[in-house]
N, C-alpha and C positions, 0 to 999 in steps of 0.2 A: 403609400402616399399619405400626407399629413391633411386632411380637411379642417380646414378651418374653423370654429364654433363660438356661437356666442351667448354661449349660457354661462349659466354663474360657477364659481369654483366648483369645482367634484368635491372639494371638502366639506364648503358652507350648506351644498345642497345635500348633500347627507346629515349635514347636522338637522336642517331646518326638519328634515322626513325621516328621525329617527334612525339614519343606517348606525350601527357600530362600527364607527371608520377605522378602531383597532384591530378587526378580524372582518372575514368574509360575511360573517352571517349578520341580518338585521335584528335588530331591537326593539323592543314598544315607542310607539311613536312619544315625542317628547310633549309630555302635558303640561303647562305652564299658567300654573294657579297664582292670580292675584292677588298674592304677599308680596309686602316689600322685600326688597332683597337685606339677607342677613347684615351686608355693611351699611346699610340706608336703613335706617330705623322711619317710621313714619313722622313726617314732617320734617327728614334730615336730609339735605343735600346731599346726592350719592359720593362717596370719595372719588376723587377726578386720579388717585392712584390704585385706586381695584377698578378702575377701567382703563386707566390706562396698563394694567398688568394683562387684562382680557383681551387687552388687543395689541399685546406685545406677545400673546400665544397663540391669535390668529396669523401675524404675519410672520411669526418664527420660519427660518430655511426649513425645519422638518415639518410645517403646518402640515400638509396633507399626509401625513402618513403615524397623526400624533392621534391619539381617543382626546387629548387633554383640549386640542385644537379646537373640535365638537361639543366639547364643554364647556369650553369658553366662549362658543358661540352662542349655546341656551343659556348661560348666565346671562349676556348680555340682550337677547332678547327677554325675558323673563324682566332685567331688571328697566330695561326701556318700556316694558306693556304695567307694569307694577309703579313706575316711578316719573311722575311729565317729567322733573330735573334731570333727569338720566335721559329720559329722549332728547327734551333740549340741548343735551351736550352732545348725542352724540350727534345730530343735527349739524351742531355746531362745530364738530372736528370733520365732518362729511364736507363742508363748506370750503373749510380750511385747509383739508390737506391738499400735500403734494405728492405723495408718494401715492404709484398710481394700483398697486397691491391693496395698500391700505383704504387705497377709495371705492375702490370694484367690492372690498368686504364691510366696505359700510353702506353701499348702495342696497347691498342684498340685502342687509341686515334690516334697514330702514322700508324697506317695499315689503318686507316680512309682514308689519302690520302696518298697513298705510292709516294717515289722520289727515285732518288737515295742515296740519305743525309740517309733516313730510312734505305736502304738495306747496304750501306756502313756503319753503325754504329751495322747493325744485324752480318755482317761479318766480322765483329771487334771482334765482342765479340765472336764469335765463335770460335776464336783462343785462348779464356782467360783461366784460369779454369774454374772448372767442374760447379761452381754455373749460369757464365758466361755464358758458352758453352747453359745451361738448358733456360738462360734467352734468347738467342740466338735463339733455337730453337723454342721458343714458338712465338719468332717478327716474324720470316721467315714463321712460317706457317698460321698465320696469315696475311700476304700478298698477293695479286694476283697469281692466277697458271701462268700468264702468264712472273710471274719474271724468268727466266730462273736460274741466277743466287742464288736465293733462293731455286729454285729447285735443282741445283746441290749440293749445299750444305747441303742440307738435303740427298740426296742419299749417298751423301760419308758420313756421321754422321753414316747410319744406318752400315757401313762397319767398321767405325774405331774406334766410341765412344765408351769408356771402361766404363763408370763410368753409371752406372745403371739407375740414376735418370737423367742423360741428355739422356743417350739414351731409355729412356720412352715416352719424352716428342718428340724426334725427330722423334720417330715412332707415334706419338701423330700427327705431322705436317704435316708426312708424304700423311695425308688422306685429307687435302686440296692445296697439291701444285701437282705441274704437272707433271706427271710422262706416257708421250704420245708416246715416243716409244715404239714399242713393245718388243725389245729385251733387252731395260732396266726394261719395266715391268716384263718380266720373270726372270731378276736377282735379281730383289726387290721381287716380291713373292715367291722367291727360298731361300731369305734372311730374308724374315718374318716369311717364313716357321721354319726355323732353330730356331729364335728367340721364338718362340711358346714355344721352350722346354729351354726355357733360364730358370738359378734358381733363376732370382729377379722376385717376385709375380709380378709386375706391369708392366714390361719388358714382360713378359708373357703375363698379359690380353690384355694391348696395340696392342701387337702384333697380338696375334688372332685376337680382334675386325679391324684390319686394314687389317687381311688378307682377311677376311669371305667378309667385301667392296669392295675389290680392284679385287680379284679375282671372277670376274664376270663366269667363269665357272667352279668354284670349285673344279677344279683339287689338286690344292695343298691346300684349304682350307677346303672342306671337309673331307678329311682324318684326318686333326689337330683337326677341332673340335669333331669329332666323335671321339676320342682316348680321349682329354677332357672329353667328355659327359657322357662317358663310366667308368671314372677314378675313384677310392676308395675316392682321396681326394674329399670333399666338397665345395672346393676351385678354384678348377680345374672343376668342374661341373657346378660351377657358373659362370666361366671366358667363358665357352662354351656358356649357356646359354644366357650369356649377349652378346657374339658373333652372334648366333643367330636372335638375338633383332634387332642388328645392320647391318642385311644384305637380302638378298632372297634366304638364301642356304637353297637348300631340297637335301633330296637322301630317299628311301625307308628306310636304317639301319640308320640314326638319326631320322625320324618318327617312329620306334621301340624303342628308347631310349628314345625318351618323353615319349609315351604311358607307357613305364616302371617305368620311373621318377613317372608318375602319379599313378600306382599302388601302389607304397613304400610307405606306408604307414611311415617308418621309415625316408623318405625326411623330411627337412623344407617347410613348407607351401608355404615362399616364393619364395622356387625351384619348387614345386610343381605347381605354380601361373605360374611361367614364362613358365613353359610347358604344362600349359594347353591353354595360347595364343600363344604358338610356333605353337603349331601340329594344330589350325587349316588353318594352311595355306595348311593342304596336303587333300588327300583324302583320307576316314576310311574306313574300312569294317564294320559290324555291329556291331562286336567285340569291335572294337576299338572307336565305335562312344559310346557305351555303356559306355567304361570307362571314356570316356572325360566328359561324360553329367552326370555322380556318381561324379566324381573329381569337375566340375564347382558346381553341387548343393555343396557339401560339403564344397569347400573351400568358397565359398556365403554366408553359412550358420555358418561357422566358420567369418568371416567378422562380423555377423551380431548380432553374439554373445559377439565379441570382442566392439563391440557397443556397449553393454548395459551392458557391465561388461570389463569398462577401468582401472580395474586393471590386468587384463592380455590378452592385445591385441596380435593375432596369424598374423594379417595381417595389416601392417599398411597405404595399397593403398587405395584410397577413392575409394565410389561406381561412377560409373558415371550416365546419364539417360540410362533408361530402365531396373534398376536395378542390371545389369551386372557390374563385379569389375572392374576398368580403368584401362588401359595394356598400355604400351607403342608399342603395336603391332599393337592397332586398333583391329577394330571386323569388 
């Protein structure tokens, strides 16, 4: 099964931490000394065509599987930390694009070294429309927790944004910026809370997955996802589950709603998967250890099936070593 993620390209982030994205092995991290760039002479406006070639080799079809990719990504850092005209444009093509490839590689790019010029062009757009406002929130929370100003602007996002898909992404943001008072954190998770039951599907899972994080003593997140876990819809079961994945909530009655998950035979397998690495984070009775270890043989053996007859795969996580199906939970 495919899980979802929302980190930055496998490409950009191997640029940014030195991998050698032309071969397996890593390389010295990239050091990026304060010269102007060779086309930018000092006091020369950068050519707006050696940047736009660098970022015609970011979004090339073969970007991730190019070295040349990688390197056009440290030129264009290198020549944005060496040069303000080169930040302000690329600023200025972050603002303006439309191509949504090209915006995810200039977001990273730009969170790379945050300034002020970054957060004052994030807080621009935060006031624009709704496509804006979404692009908005994805710069800000990709920025340092320690921006204040990014922080507060994501907290008031999650109070006033109306429009669905920006406020997905700001509850999206929400889970890397800084949110250290205490008395703002209980009105954020009293806020996330609320939002659990919102009716955009994504507004929804966002939201749980940010509560089940953030709420380190499960007051207000375990009651949401156990009312999820528990729900008719298969949608809502899922949005729990993956909540789950992404936290360390236990309580005794959602270690009784896996163990159930794992019974139903009438589940999908790959709900059935996600709760047979949920539950074992708790401890079984014998009962209970009985159905986990019926549920892991079968769904292993449904794996292992769907191997050798790939016209109808039931599970489509790879195995990992020691024969066990790979989890995003760890064993």
């Amino acid at each position: 099964m495919t899980f979802p993620k929302k980190e930055e390209p496998v490409l950009l982030s191997a640029a940014k931490n030195g991998i050698d994205v032309g071969s397996s092995r890593a390389c010295a991290p990239i050091v990026y000394a304060a010269t102007p760039h060779p086309e930018a002479p000092p006091g020369a406006a950068p050519s707006a065509a050696s940047i736009d070639d660098l970022m015609g080799q970011i979004r090339s079809p073969n970007a991730e599987s190019t070295a040349s990719t990688a390197i056009a990504f440290a030129k264009l850092n290198e020549l944005a930390r060496s040069d303000p005209a080169a930040l302000k444009d690329l600023i200025r093509r972050h603002s303006s694009q439309t191509d949504e490839a090209t915006k995810a590689a200039l977001a990273s790019l730009l969170s790379s070294f945050p300034s002020l010029e970054v957060t004052d062009s994030a807080l621009k757009l935060a006031r624009g429309d709704a496509a804006q406002r979404k692009d908005a929130y994805d710069l800000l929370g990709k920025l340092p927790s320690a921006d204040a100003r990014a922080s507060l602007a994501i907290r008031q996002a999650l109070e006033t944004e109306k429009d669905p898909a920006a406020l997905s992404r700001a509850v999206a943001a929400l889970k890397s910026t800084s949110v250290a008072e205490p008395v703002q954190n209980q009105a954020i998770l009293a806020r996330l809370g609320t939002l659990t039951r919102d009716s955009d599907p994504i507004v929804r899972s966002e939201s749980l997955r940010a509560l089940a994080q953030l709420d380190k003593a499960g007051d207000i997140a375990e009651p949401s996802v156990y009312q999820m876990l528990t729900d008719q819809n298969p949608d809502l079961r899922t949005d729990a589950l993956f909540a789950i994945a992404g936290s360390q909530l236990k309580s005794d009655r959602i270690k009784t709603a896996l163990i159930n998950l794992l019974r139903d035979t009438g589940e999908t397998p790959d709900s059935r998967f996600m709760a047979l690495r949920a539950v074992e984070r708790f401890p079984m009775t014998d009962a209970e250890y009985a159905t986990y270890s019926q549920s892991d043989a079968a769904l292993n053996a449904g794996y292992l099936n769907s191997v050798l007859d790939r016209t109808s795969p039931e599970i489509t996580s790879a195995p990992r070593a020691g024969g066990a199906i790979f989890s995003p939970f760890g064993k």
